[in-house]
C-alpha positions as CSV (number, residue, x, y, z in Angstrom):
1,X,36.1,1.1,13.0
2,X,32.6,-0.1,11.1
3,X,30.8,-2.0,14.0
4,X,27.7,-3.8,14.0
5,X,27.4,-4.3,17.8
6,X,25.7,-6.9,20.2
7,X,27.0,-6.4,23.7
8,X,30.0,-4.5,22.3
9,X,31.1,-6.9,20.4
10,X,32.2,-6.9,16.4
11,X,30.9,-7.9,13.3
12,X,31.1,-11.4,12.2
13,X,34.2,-11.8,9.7
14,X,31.4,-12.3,6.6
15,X,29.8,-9.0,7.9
16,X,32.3,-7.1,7.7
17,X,33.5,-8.5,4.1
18,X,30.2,-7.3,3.2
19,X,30.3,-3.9,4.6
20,X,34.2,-3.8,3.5
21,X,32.7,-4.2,-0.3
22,X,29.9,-1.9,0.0
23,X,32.3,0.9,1.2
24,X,34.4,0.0,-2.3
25,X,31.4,0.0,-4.4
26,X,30.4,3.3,-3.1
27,X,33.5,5.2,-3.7
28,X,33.2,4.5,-7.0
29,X,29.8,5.6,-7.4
30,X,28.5,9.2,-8.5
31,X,20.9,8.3,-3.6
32,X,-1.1,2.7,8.3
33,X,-1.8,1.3,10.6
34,X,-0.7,-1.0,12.7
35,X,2.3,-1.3,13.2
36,X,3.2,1.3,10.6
37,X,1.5,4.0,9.3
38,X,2.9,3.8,5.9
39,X,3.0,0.1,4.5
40,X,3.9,1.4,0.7
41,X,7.1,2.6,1.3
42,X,8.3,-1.4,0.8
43,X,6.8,-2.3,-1.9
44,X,9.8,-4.6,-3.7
45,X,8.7,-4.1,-7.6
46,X,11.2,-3.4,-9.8
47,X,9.1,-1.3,-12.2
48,X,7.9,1.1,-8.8
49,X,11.6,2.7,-9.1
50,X,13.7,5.3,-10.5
51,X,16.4,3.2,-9.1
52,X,17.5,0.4,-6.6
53,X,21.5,1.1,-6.7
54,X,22.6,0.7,-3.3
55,X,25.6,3.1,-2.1
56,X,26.7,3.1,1.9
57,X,28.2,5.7,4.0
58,X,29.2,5.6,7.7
59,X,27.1,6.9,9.7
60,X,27.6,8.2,13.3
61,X,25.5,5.4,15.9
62,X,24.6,8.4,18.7
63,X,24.6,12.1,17.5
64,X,24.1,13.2,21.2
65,X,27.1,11.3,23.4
66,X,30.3,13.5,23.1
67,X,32.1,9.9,24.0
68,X,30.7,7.2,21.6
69,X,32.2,7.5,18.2
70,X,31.2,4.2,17.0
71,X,29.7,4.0,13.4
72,X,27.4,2.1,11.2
73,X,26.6,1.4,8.1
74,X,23.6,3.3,6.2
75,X,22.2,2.5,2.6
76,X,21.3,5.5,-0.1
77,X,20.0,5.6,-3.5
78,X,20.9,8.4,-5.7
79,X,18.6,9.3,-9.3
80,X,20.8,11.5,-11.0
81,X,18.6,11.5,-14.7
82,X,17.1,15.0,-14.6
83,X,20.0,16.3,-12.5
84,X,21.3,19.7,-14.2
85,X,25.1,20.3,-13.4
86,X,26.6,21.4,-11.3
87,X,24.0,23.4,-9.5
88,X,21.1,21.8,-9.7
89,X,19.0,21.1,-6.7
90,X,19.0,17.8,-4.7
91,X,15.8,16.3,-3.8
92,X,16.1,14.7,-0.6
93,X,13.4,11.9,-0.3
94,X,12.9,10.4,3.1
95,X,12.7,7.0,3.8
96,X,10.6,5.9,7.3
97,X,9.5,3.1,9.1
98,X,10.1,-0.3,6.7
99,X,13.1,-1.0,4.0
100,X,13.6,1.2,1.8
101,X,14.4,-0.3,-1.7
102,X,14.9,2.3,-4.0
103,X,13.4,5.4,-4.9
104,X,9.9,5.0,-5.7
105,X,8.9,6.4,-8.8
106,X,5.6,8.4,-8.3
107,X,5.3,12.2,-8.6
108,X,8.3,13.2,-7.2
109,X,10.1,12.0,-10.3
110,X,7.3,14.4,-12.3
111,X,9.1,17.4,-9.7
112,X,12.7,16.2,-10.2
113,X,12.7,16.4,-14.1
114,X,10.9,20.0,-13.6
115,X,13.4,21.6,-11.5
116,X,16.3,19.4,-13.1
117,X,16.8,18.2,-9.8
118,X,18.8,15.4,-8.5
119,X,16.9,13.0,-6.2
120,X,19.1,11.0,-3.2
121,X,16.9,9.2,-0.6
122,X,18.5,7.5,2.9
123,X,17.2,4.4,4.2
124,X,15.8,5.3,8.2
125,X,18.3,3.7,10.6
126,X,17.8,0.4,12.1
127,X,15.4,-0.7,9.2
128,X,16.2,-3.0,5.6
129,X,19.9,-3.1,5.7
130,X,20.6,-0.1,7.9
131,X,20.8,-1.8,10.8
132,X,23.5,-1.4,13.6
133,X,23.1,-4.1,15.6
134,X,23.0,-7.8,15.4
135,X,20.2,-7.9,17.9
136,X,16.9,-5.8,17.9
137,X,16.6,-6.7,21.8
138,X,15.3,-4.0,23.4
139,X,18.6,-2.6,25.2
140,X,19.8,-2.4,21.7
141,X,16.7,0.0,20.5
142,X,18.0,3.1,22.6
143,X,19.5,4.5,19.2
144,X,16.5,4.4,17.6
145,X,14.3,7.6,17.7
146,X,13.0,10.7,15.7
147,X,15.9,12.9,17.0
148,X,18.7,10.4,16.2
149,X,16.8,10.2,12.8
150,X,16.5,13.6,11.7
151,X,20.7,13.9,12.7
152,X,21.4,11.1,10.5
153,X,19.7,12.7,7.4
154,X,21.7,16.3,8.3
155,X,25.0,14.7,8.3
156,X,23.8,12.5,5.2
157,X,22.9,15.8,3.4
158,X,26.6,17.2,4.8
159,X,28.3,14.2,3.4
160,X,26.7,13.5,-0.4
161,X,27.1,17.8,-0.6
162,X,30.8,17.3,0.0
163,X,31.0,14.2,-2.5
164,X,29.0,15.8,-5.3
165,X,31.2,19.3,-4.5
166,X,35.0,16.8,-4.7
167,X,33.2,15.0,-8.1
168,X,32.9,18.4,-9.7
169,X,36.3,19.8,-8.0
170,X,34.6,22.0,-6.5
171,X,35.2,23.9,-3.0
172,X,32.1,25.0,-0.2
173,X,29.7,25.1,-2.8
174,X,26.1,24.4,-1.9
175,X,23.1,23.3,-4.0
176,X,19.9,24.2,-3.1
177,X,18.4,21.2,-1.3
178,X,14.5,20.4,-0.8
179,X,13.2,17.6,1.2
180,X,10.2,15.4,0.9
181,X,8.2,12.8,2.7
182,X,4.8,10.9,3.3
183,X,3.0,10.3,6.5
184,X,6.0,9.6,9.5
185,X,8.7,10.6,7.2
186,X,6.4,14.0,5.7
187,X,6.7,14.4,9.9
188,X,10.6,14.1,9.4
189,X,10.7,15.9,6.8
190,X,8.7,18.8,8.2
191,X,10.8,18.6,11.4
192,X,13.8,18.1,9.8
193,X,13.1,22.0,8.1
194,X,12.2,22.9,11.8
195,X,15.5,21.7,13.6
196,X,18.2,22.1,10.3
197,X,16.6,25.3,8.5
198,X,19.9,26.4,7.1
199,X,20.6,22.9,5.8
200,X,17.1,22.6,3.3
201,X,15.2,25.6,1.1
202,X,11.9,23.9,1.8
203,X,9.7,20.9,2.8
204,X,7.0,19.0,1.5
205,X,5.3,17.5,4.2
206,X,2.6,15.0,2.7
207,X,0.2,13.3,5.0
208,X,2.5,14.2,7.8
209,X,1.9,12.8,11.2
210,X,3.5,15.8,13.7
211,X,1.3,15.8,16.7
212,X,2.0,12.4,18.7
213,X,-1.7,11.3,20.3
214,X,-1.8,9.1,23.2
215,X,-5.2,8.0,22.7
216,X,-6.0,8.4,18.9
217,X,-9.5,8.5,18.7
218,X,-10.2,10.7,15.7
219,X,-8.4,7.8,13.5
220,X,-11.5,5.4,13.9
221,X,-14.1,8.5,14.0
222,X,-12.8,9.3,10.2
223,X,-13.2,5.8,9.0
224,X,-16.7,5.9,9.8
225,X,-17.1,9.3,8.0
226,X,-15.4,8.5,5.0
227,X,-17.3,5.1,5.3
228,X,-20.9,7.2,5.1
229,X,-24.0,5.6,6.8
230,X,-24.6,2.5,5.1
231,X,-21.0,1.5,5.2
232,X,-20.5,2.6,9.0
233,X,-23.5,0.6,10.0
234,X,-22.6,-2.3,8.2
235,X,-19.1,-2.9,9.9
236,X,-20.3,-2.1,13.2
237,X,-22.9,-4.7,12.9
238,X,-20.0,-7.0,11.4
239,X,-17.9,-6.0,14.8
240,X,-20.9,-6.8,16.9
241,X,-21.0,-10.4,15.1
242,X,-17.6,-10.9,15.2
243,X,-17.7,-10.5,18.8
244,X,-20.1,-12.6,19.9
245,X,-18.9,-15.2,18.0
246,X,-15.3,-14.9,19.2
247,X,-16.9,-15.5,22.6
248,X,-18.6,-19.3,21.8
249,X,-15.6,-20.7,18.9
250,X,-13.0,-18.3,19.0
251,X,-10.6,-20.6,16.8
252,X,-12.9,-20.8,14.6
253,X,-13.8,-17.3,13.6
254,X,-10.3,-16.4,13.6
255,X,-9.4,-19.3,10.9
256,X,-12.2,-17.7,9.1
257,X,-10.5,-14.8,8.9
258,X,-7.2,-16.5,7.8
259,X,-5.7,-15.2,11.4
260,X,-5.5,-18.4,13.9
261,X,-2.0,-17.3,14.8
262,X,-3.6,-14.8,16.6
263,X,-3.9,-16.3,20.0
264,X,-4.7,-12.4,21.9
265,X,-8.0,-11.3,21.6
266,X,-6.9,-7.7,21.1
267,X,-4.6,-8.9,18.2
268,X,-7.1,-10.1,16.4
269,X,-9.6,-7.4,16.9
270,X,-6.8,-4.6,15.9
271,X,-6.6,-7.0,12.6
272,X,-9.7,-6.3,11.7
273,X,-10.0,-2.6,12.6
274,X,-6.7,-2.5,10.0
275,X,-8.6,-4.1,7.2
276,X,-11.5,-1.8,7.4
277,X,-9.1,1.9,7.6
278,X,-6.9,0.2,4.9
279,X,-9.5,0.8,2.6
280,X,-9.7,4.4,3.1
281,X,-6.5,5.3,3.8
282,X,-5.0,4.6,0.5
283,X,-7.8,5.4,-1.8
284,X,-9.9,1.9,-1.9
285,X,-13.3,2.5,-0.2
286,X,-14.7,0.7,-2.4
287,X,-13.7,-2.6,-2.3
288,X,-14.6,-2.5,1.0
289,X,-18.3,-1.1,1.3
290,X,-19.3,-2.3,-1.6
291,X,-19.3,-6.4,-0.4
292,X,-20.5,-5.0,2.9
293,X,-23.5,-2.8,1.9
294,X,-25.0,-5.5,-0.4
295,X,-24.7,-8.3,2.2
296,X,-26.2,-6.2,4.2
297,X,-29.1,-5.5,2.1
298,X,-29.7,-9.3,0.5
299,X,-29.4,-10.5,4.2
300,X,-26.5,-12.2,3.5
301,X,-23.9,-13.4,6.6
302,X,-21.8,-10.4,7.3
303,X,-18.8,-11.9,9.0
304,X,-19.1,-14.5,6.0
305,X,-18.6,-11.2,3.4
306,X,-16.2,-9.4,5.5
307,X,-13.9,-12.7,5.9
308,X,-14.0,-12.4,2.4
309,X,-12.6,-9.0,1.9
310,X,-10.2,-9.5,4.8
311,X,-8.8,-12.7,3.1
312,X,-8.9,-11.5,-0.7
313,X,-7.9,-8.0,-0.5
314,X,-6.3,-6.8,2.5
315,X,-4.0,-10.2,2.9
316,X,-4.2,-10.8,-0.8
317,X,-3.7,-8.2,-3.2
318,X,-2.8,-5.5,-0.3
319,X,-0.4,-8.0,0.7
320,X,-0.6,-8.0,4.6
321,X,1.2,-10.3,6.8
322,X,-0.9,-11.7,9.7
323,X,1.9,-11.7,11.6
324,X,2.5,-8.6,11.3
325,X,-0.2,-8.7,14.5
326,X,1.4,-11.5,16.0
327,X,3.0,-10.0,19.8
328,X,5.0,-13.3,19.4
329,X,6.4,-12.2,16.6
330,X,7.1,-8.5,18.2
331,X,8.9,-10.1,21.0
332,X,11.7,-11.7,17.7
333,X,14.9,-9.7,18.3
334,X,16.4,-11.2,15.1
335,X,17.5,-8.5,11.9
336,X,15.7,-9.7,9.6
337,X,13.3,-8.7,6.6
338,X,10.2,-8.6,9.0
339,X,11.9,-6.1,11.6
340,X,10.4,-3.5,10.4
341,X,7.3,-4.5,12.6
342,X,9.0,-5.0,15.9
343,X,11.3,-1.1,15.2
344,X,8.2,0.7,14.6
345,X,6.1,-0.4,17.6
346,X,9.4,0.6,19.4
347,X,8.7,4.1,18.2
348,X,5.2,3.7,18.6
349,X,5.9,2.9,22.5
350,X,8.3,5.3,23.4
351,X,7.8,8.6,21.5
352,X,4.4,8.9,19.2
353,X,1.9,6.4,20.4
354,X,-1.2,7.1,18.0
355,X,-2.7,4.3,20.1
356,X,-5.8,3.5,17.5
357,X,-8.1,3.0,20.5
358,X,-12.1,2.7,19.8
359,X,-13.8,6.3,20.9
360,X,-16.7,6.0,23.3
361,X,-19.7,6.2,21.6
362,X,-20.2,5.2,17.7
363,X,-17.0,3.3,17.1
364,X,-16.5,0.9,14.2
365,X,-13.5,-1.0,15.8
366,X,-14.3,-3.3,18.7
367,X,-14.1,-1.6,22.2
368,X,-11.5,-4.4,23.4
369,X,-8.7,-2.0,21.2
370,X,-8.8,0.2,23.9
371,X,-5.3,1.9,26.2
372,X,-4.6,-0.7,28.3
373,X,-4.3,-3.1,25.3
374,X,-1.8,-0.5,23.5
375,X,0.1,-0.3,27.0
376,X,-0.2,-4.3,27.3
377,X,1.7,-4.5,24.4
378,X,4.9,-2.6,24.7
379,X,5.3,-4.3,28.3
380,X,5.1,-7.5,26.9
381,X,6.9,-7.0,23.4
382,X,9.6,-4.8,25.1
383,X,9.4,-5.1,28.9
384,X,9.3,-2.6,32.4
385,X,8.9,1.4,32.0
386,X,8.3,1.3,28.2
387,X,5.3,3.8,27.8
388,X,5.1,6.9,24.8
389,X,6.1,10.1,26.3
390,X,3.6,12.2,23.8
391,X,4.2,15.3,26.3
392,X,7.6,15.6,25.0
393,X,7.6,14.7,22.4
394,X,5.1,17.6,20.9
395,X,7.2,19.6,23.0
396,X,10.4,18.7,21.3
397,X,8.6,19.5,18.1
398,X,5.8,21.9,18.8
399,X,2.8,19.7,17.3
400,X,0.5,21.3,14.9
401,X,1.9,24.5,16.4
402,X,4.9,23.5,14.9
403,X,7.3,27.0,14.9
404,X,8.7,26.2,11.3
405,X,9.0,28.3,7.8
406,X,8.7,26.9,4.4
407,X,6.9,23.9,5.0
408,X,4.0,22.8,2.8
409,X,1.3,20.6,4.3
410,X,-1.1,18.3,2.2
411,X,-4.0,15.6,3.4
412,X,-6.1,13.4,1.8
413,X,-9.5,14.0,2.7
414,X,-10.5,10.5,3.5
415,X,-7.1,10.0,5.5
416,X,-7.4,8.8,9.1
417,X,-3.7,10.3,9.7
418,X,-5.0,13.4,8.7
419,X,-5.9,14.6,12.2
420,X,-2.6,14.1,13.4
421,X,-1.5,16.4,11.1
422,X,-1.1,20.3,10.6
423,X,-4.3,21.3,8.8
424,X,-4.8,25.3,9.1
425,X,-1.9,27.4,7.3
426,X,0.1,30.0,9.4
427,X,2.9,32.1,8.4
428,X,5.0,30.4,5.5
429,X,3.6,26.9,6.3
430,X,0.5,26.3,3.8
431,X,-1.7,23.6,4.4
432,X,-4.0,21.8,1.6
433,X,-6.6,19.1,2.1
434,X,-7.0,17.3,-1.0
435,X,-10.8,16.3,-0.8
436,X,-12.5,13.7,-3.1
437,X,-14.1,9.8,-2.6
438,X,-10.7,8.2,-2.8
439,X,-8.2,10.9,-1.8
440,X,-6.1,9.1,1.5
441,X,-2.6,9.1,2.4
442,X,0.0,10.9,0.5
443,X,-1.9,11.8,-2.4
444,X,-0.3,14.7,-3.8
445,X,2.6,12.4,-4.4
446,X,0.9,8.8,-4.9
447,X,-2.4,9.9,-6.7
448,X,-5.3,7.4,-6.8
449,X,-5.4,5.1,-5.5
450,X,-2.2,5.3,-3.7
451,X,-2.3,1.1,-3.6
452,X,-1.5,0.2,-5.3
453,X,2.2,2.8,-7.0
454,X,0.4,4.7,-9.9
455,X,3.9,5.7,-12.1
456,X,4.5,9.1,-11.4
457,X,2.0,9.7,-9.2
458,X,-0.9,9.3,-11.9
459,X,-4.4,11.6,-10.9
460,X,-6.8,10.5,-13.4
461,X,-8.9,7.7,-10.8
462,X,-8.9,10.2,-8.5
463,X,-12.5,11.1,-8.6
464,X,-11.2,14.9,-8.5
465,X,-8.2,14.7,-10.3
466,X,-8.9,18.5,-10.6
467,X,-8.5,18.9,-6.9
468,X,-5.1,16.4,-7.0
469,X,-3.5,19.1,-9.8
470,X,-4.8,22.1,-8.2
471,X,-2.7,21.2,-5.1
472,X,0.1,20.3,-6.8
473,X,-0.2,23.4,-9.1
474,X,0.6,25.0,-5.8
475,X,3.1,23.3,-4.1
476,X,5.5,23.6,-7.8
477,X,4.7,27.7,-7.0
478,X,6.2,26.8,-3.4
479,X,9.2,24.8,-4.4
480,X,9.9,27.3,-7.3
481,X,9.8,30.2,-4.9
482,X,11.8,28.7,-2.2
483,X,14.0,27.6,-4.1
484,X,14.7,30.8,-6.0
485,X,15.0,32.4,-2.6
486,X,18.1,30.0,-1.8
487,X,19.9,30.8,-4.8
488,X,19.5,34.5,-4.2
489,X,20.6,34.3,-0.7
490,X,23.8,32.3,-2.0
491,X,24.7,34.7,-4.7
492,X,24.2,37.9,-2.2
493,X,26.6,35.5,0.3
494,X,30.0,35.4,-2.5
């Protein structure tokens, strides 16, 4: 039976109406930062899709128990336009840490129409809609993980194989299958080749995050190189301010900042570190050393300027919520459209960490982000014995020494992920750094800047689109390749 479970129990009557309807419609049918390091993949415009059609299948709540059968509901999208029948090839586009609303429309769509691909993408369980339970309390959260993850997209690839194979009355028939994702789903993605290689011809793995980092260091000593000297200096002098003030008016300063919610010290100072890396991670630098640098040089106030920046373009037009920081609002176990934040510290504390702590010398974040704040945290927002096992983690998955095959790897140059990531090519795994001034997370499929959605993943403001199509040049030769190599291997096989 479709469950939604708290404490065993079932689904409210309305619930299961809903999910009741859902099933119908889909029969019918023919698919950062802190707290997440991709905050694009929610974006709710209309015009950033192929398509927002929702279609459900059931989905299996623990791959590993041979004794729990229950089942949940899980939301696809399906983009069928370029899709050359019968035996096309599917694109299978990952969804990761936030909603996932349709099927974004950047360069992937450029890909699909190329190869006459279909493209089906799977919402990541527990997040948007895909939620099993009724309750995020932490008991509840023991279903939610990488591994349970990457299970969930095989036996989604098993089940829309089957429908498209019974639409086209057709028996054991297989399309060639390729599967994409940015930052922790370009990890899933990469992985997913790694754990299911019989079950995808390739990966792209854009801006993927596959080493887990207890103490992530490297992501603040990147922001101050892709800041350059004048930049750097100016927001470590801003920290320094910031401080000191904090210490004589604390309310104050933070209501400057349009963050008095903030009542922890360490929230508020992990705020600010996520307004300044914002900038470089998807392709802004600019609007962010630009203010800076000339307040610093008129001798202007630099808190005053930085408030500024913070308020107008990381809460405005970026469209961060400050409580997004808030632990009191970690600690909300309700489903709702703001889970997102409270599922992916979850993650955060129990397999990856990338704790974004300051380094030791020549930091531009405030020292007060250090491990004990991260380890704070998921005690309070989650309670006893919740800590990131990193160890096994990277030895579930290898790291950077990941043992995979057919795996492309891209980063931005100015990308704090980046260092997370698998940066050297080895044996059938090619890695590209896409360098130029704004060239951050996900580029290859996003463009510049990738904040915000450039339609079809747009190059020209990169300030190299060169470098941007010379990548991409490359990773088409991949696909095509790979993907030839499948169909061989299935017409040798009848």
């Amino acid at each position: 039976m479709m469950m939604r479970q708290e404490e065993g129990s079932m689904i409210l009557p309305w619930l299961l109406l809903f999910l009741l309807f859902s099933s119908f419609s889909d029969g019918l049918g023919l698919l950062t930062s802190h707290p997440m390091l991709d905050r694009l993949s929610g974006s709710s415009s209309s015009g950033n899709y192929l398509t927002q059609k929702e279609f459900w299948f059931n989905q299996t709540l623990d791959h590993f128990s041979p004794f729990d059968h229950r089942q949940f509901q899980q939301r696809y999208y399906e983009f069928l336009d370029h899709f050359r029948l019968p035996d096309g090839p599917i694109f299978l586009k990952i969804c990761g840490e936030s909603s996932c609303n349709g099927i974004t429309n950047d360069y992937i769509s450029v890909l699909a129409k190329k190869f006459g691909a279909a493209v089906v993408s799977l919402e990541h369980r527990y997040y948007g809609k895909s939620s099993p339970f009724n309750s995020l309390k932490t008991e509840n959260l023991r279903y939610l993980s990488s591994k349970q993850a990457l299970f969930d997209l095989a036996v989604f690839r098993q089940y829309y194989q089957e429908s498209l194979n019974s639409k086209s009355n057709r028996e054991n028939v297989e399309n060639p299958w390729f599967v994409f994702g940015v930052s922790y789903p370009g990890a899933l993605s990469a992985w997913f080749r790694l754990k299911f290689p019989h079950l995808t011809c390739g990966s792209l793995a854009s801006s993927a995050v596959v080493l887990a980092v207890y103490n992530y260091t490297e992501f603040d000593k990147q922001i101050g190189e892709s800041a350059g000297a004048e930049c750097k200096a100016a927001l470590q002098e801003t920290n320094e301010l910031v401080e000191q003030r904090l210490a004589t008016d604390a309310k104050a300063v933070k209501t400057l900042f349009g963050a008095a919610e903030l009542e922890i010290d360490g929230d508020f100072f992990y705020f600010l570190a996520d307004a300044a890396a914002i900038a470089f991670q998807y392709g802004n630098p600019d609007k962010l050393c630009s203010p800076l640098v000339e307040a610093k040089k008129a001798g202007d106030d630099l808190v005053d300027a930085y408030a500024k920046y913070v308020k107008e373009y990381y809460l405005g037009s970026f469209g961060v919520n400050v409580q997004t920081y808030n632990q009191k609002h970690l600690k909300n176990t309700a489903v709702s459209e703001d889970s997102a934040d409270r599922l992916w510290w979850f993650q955060v504390c129990t397999e990856v960490a990338y704790f974004q702590v300051a380094p030791l010398n020549d930091s531009v974040r405030s020292t007060k982000v250090d491990t004990r704040y991260h380890l704070d945290l998921c005690k309070n927002v989650f309670g006893e014995g919740i800590y990131p096992d990193v160890a096994a983690t990277n030895i579930y998955y290898g790291g950077t020494k990941i043992a995979g095959s057919k795996i492309v790897f891209t980063n931005g140059s100015q990308d704090p992920w980046r260092h997370a990531s698998k940066q050297t090519s080895s044996t059938d795994m090619p890695s590209y750094t896409i360098s130029c001034h704004n060239c951050g997370h996900g580029t290859d499929l996003r463009g510049c800047p990738q904040a915000p959605l450039n339609i079809e993943g747009n190059a020209e403001k990169c300030s190299s689109p060169d470098a941007v199509n010379k990548v991409r040049q490359q990773i088409v030769e991949h696909i095509d390749l790979w993907l030839s190599q499948c169909q061989d291997a299935a017409r040798s096989a009848i």
